[in-house]
N, C-alpha and C positions, 0 to 999 in steps of 0.2 A: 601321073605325078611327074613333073618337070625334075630334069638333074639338077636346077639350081637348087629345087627346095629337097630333093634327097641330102644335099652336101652341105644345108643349113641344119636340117635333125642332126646331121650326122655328127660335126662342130660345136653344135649346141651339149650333144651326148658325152663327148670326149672330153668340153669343158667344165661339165658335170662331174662326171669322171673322177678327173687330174685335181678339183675342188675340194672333193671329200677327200682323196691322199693325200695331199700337201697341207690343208689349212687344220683337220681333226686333231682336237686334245681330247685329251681323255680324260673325261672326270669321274669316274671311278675304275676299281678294279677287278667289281664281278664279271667280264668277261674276258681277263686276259687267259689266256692259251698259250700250248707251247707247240714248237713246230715240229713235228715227228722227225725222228732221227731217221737213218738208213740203216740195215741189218750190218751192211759195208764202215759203219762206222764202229759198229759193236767189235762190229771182227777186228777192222783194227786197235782198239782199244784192246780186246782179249788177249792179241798177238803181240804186243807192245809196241806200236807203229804210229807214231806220229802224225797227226794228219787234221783236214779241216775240223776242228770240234773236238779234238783228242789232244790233251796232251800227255806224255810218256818218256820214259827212260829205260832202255834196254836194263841197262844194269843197276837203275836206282829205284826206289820207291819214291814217288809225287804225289804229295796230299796238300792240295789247298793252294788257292791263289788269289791275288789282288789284281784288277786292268784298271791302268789308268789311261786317258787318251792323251798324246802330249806332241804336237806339230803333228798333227795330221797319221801317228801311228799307234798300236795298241802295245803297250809294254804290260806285261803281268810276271807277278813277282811270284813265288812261289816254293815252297817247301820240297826240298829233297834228299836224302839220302843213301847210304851203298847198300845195296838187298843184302849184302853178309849179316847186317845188322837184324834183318827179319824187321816186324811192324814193329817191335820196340823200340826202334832206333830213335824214333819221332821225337823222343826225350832226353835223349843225349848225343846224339849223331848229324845230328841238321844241321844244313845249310840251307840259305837263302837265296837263289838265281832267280835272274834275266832274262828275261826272251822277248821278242820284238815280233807283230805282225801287221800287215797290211790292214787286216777286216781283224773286226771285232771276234768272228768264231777260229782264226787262225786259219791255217798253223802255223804255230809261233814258231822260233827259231831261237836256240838257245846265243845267247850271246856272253854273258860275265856273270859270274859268283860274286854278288854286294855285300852278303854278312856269312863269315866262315863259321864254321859247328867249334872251331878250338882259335881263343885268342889269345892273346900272350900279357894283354893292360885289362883296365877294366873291371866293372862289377860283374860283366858277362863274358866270363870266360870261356863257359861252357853253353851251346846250341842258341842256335837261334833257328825259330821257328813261327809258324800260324804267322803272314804278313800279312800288312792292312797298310794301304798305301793311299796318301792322300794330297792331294794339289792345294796350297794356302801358302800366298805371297809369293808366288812366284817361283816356290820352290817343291822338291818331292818330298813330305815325311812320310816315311818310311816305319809304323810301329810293327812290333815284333816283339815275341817271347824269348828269355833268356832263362840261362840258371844262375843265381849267385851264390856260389858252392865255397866261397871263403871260406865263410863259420864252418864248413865242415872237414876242410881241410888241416892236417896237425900245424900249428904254428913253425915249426921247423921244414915242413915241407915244401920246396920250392917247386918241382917238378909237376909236370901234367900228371893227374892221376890216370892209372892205366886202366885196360878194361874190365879186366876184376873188381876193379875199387868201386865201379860205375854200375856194375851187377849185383855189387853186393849193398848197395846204399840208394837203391830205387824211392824209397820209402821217401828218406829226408831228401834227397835230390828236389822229387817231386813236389816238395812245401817249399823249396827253394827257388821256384819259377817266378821271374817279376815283369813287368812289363817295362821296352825300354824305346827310344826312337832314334832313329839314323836319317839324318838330312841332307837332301842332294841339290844341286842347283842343274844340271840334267840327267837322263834317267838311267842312264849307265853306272853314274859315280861322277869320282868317290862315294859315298856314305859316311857323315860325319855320324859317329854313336854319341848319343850322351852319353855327360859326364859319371854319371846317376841315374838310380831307377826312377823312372817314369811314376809307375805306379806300384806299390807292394802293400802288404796289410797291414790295417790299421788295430785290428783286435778289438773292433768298436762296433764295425760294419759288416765286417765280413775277414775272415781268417786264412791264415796259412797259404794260399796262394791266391798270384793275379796273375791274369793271363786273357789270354784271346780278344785283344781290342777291334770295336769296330769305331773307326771314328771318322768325322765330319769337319769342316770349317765353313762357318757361317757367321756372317754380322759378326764379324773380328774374335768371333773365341772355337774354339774346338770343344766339339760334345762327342763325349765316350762313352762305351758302353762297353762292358765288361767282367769276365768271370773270375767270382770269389769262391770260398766253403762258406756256408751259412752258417753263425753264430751258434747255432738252436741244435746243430745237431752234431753228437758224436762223431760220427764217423763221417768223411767226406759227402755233401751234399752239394750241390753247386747250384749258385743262384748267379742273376747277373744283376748289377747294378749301373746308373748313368752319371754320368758327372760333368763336369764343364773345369775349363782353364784357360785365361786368356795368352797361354804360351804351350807352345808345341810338346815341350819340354815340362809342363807341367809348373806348380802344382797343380793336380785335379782336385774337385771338391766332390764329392758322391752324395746322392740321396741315402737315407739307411732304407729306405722301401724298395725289392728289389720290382726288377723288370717286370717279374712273373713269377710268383710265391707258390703257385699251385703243384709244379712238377721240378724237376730239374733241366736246366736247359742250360745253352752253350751255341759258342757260334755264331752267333750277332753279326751280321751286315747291315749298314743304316744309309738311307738317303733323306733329302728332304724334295716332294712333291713338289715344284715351284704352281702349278698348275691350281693342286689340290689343295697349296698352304696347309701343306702336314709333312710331318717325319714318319717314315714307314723303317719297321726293322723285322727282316726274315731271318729267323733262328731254328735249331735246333732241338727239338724237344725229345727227350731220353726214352727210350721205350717205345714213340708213336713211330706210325708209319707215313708219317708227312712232315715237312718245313710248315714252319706256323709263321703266321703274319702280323703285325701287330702296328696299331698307329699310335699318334700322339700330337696332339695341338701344338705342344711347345718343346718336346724336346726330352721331358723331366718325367711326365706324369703320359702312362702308357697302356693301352686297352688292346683287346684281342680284335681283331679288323671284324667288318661283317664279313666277309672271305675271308674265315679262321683260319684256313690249310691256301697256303699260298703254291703248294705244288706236292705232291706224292712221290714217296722218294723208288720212284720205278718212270719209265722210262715207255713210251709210247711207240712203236716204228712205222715207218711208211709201211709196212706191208698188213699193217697191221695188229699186230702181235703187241707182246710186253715184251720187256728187258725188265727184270727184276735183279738187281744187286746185291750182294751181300750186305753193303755197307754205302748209305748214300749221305755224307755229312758234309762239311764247312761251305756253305751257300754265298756267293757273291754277287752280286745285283748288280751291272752297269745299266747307267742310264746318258739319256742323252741331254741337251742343253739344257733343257725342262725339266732335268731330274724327273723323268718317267719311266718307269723299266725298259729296257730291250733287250738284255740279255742276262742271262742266269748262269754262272759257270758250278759247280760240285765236285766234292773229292768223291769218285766213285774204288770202293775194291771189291774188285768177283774175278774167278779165275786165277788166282794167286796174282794177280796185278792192280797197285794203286798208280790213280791217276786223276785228272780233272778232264771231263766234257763241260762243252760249252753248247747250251739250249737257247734259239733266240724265242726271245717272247713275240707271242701274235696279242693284238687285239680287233676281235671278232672280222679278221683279213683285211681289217683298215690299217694300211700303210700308214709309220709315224713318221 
């Protein structure tokens, strides 16, 4: 065999190759996978040490986050508060932060605090939490959970209520959660808050609180999805319903059928497929031991995927092994220009520490 024709297979192989990486979409989702973690990453996650795929706070607890890509970097927003407070805090103590990274799995770098846990104007005086960050027109909206503790404050009281007042009023606090949005023209800030609540209960659809948006912009309106108490039942039940607005700012209109009738869920992350021409939304399901997947043709009307369980809330390592968690919830989905998954971030707590890792997605070792 002549060397020219060895360096022709060879050419021909590599442009073989470089064809299936670069040019492959993926038209479904039963073979995505996720890329095993290192033991080295657990460890630092357990030790509070920030790092590629971990993020952390020595002295705070971090549950949940939004990336958005925005000039070429990855900003994720993110939920945290002072450990004095223990995991309650999450409802009265939070703040909103910043952090900036190179690559999609980090590590980030905290940079500014966008929405404080105490304000002084406003229908959300008190926490902001669970962010959902989203690019439309040019600008960042920025949704988030508030509390609007007005009505429960005495009419002659001007003062911040202290921490007693906030331990002894968890109950009504908690029916007092509304959804609200802050708008940025870069990602740092400002943050303009709305004037008004975004979304609160209608006692029609769904009751006593709103909270945890995951939203989209698309063909000029924003589509929401988001958690109510179910109508039907006494004691808190949580369903999620979807809605649309052609303003960031709302008003939303909701279906009364929720997402998913069957169990209680929560935690909605939404993209739309450009590939597949569908809306996918990975949530939370109470009790199970997986994130569930769920599609939809239009936005409105939403079925359980043929790949029901979109990922198992445990944790695979190169060596082999599991990472099993105490606690693996609010799921984020980036995707890339195609709206196709590539990477999954989670609030993981084990080891007395909350925090978010970030898992990139494979599909079957085809580069996207």
């Amino acid at each position: 065999m002549t060397k020219n024709y060895i360096l022709v297979i060879v050419a021909c192989i590599m442009l073989f190759s470089c064809g299936v990486k670069t040019t492959s979409e993926i038209k479904d989702y039963k073979n995505l996978g996720f890329t095993p973690i290192s033991p080295e990453t657990v460890a630092s996650f357990q030790n509070n040490q920030t790092t590629k795929q971990v993020l952390v706070e020595p002295d705070k607890f971090v549950w949940g986050l939004s990336v958005v890509k925005w000039e070429g970097k990855y900003h994720a927003y993110y939920s945290r508060w002072n450990k004095k407070y223990e995991h309650k805090g999450w409802m009265t103590n939070c703040e909103i932060a910043h952090a900036v990274s190179d690559t999609p799995e980090g590590p980030f770098k905290f940079v500014n605090v966008v929405l404080e846990d105490q304000k002084t104007t406003g229908w959300d005086l008190n926490n902001s939490h669970n962010p959902y960050a989203t690019i439309a027109e040019g600008k960042i909206c920025l949704y988030y959970i508030a509390n609007d503790i007005k009505g429960l404050l005495k009419k002659d009281k001007i003062e911040y209520p202290n921490e007693d007042w906030f331990n002894e009023n968890r109950k009504p606090i908690r029916d007092s959660q509304r959804i609200g949005v802050a708008v940025a023209e870069n990602p740092s800030g400002p943050f303009v808050r709305s004037e008004k609540v975004v979304v609160e209960p209608d006692n029609v659809k769904f009751k006593k609180i709103a909270v945890n948006p995951a939203v989209i912009h698309k063909d000029g309106k924003y589509l929401m999805i988001m958690k109510g108490d179910d109508l039907k039942h006494e004691k808190p039940f949580r369903i999620q319903l979807v809605g649309s607005s052609k303003n960031a700012e709302g008003p939303f209109v909701f279906k009364k059928k929720p997402v998913y009738a069957e169990a209680q869920t929560e935690d909605a992350c939404m993209w739309f497929d450009q590939v597949m021409n569908k809306y996918y939304m990975v949530c939370h399901v109470m009790g199970k031991k997986d994130l569930a997947l769920f599609n939809s043709e239009n936005g409105f009307d939403w079925q359980q995927d043929e790949r029901s369980v979109f990922m198992k809330k445990e944790f695979v390592l190169s060596d082999g092994t599991l990472w099993k968690p105490k606690r693996v919830e609010r799921p984020f989905v980036l995707t890339n220009e195609k709206g196709q998954p590539t990477m999954i971030y989670v609030a993981v707590y084990d080891n007395n520490v909350n925090g978010n890792i970030a898992i990139p997605i494979e599909y079957n070792n085809i580069e996207k």
